[in-house]
N, C-alpha and C positions, 0 to 999 in steps of 0.2 A: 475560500480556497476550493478550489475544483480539481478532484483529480480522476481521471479514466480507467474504469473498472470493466470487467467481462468475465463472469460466471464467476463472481466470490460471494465467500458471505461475510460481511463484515459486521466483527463483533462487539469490536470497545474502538474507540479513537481519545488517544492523548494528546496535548499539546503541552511541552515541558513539565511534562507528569501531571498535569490536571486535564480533567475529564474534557472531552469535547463534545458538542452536537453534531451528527451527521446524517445527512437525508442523502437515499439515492434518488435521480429524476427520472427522466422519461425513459425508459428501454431502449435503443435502437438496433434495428437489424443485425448491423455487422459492425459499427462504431461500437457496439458495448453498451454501457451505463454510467453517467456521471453521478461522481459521491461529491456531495458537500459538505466538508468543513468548516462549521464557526469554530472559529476563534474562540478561547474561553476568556481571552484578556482581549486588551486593545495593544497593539505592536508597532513599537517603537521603532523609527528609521533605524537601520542600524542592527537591531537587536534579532538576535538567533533564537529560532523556535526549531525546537525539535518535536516533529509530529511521528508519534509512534501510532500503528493500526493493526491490532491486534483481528485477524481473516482466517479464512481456509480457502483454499481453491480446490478445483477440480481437474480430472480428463480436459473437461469443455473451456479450462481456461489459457485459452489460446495463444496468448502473449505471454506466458508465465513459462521461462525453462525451469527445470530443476536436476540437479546435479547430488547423485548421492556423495557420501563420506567418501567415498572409495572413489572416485571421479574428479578429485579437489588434491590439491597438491598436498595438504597436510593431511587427508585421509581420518580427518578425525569430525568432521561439520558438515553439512546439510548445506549447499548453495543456490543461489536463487537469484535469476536477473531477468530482467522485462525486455523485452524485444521494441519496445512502444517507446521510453522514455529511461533517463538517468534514475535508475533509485540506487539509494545506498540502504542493505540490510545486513543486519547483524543480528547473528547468533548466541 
């Protein structure tokens, strides 16, 4: 699994709560960095993996909004959505 990163650092990667491997590749200018994730099983047509990836970003991370407590309807959590692709995160 390949997914598109720009200025994080990424720290643990899970896959249904077990460990995963993940390599970043080559740099590029203004596309970012791709992360690869193995797999720590082999996946079943059909079957739901939930990949948690434990990051930090920065200033420099360009595609990453962030929305304080106070800025969020319930005024009580930290929100955060990508301008590049669908993710779902939770707090």
């Amino acid at each position: 699994q390949v997914l598109d990163t720009k200025d994080v650092q990424v720290f643990k990667v899970t896959v249904n709560g077990q460990d995963a491997k993940f390599v970043f590749g080559e740099k590029h200018s203004f596309k970012g960095t791709p992360l690869e994730i193995t797999l720590p099983f082999e996946l079943r047509r059909g079957q739901e993996a939930i990949v948690e990836i434990s990051f930090e970003s920065s200033p420099k991370s360009s595609a990453l909004q962030w929305f304080t407590p106070e800025q969020t309807s319930g005024k009580k959590h930290p929100f955060l959505f990508s301008q590049c692709q669908v993710e779902w995160i939770h707090f």
